[in-house]
Structures are given as structure tokens and as C-alpha cells.
C-alpha positions as CSV (number, residue, x, y, z in Angstrom):
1,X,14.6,140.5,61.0
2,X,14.8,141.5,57.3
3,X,16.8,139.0,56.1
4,X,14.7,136.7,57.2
5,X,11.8,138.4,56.0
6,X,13.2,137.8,52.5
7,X,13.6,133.5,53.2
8,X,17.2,134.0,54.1
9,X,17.7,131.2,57.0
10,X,20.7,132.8,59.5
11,X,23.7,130.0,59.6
12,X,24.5,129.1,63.1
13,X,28.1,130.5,63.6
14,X,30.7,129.9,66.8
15,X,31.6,133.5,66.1
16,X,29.0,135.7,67.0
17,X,29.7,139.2,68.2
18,X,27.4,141.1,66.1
19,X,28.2,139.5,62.5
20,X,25.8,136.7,61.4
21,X,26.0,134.8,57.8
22,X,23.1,133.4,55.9
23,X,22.8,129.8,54.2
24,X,23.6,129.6,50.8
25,X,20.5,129.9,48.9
26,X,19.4,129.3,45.1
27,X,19.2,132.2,43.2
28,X,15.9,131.7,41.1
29,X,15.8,134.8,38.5
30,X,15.3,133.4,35.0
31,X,17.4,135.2,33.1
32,X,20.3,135.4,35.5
33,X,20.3,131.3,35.5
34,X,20.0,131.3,31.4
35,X,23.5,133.3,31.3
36,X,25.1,131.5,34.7
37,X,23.4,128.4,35.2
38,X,22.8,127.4,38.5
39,X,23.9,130.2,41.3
40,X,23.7,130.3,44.8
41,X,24.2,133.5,46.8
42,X,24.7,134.4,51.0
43,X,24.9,137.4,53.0
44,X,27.3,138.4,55.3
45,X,26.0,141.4,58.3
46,X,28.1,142.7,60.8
47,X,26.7,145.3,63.5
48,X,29.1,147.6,65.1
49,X,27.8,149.8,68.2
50,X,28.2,153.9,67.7
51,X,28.1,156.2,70.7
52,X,24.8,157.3,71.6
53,X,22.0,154.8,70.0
54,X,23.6,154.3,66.9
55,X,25.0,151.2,65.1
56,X,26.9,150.8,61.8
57,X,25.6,147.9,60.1
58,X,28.0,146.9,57.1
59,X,26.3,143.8,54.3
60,X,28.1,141.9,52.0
61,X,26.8,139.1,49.3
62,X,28.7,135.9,48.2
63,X,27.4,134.6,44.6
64,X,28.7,131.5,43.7
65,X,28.3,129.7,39.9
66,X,29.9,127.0,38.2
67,X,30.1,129.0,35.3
68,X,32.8,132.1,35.3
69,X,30.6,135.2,35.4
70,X,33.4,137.7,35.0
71,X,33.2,138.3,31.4
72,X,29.8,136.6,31.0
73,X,27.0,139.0,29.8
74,X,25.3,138.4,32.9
75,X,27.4,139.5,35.4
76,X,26.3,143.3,34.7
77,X,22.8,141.9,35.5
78,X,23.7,140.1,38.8
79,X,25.8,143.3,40.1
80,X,22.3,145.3,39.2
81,X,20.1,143.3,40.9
82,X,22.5,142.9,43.5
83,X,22.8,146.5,44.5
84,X,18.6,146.4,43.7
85,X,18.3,143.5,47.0
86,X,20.6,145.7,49.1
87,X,18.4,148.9,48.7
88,X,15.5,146.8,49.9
89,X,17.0,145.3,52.7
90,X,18.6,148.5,53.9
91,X,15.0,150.1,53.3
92,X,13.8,146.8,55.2
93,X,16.4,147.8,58.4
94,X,15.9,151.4,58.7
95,X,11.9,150.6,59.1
96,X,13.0,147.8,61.9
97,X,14.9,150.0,63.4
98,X,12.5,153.3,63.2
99,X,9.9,150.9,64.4
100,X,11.8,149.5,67.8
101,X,12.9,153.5,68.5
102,X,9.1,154.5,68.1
103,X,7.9,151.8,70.3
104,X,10.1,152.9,73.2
């Protein structure tokens, strides 16, 4: 799975249903820590089946700091490199899923 592919570990939920949640996990880019401090982020997937063999997959992030990021100088780097992690991992998906449709 992609997210897993990127050292995300998937948080056991009661709630299944096609939505899974990551484990909060340390954010490690340098500069992002020297404006924030410590930060953790988590990922949030849910998977909703389409007619025919398609799915919409929707992905949210959680950041969390001790420090308030909202008018720190930061914060325009986190939402950057944010959106920068997403296009990966939707790049990471569509290859998953191209893959398992080839091999059938």
C-alpha cells in the first residue's frame, strides 16, 4: 500500500468501511522543525466505490505542533510540502491501481 510504502503504520480502527487512519508520526524536515518545533502529522483515506471499477479515494493530513503555526513563517512551507507528499502518494495510488488492473 502506498502509505505504507512511505513508513506510515495504518492505526487499527473499530470503524472500517473503507476509511483507514495512520499513526501519528514525527515530522523530520529540518527547517520545518526550526520554525515549529517538534510536529507530528497522520493521514486520514477514505475509499468510496463508483459504478463500474472505479473508486473515489479522498486523503486528508492532521499536523499537530506545540507551537501555533498559523502566523508562523513556516506554515507556508508545511502547506507546500504538504500538497508536495500528496502528489506522491496519489502518483504512488494510481501506479497500485494501474498495476492490479494490468495483472488481471
Amino acid at each position: 500500500m502506498a502509505l505504507e510504502n512511505d513508513n506510515w503504520e495504518i492505526e487499527l480502527s473499530r470503524e472500517a468501511g473503507g476509511r483507514l487512519t495512520t499513526r501519528w508520526k514525527a515530522i523530520h524536515n529540518l527547517l520545518f522543525r526550526l520554525f515549529s518545533g517538534k510536529a507530528y502529522g497522520r493521514c486520514f483515506v477514505a475509499a468510496q466505490p463508483l459504478s463500474g471499477n472505479r473508486v473515489e479515494v479522498t486523503f486528508q493530513a492532521g499536523l499537530a505542533t506545540r507551537r501555533d503555526i498559523e502566523h508562523n513563517p513556516g506554515k507556508g512551507f508545511a502547506e507546500r510540502s504538504y500538497l508536495s507528499a500528496a502528489r506522491v502518494w496519489q502518483r504512488d495510488v494510481r501506479e497500485l491501481v494501474a498495476g492490479r488492473l494490468s495483472s488481471r
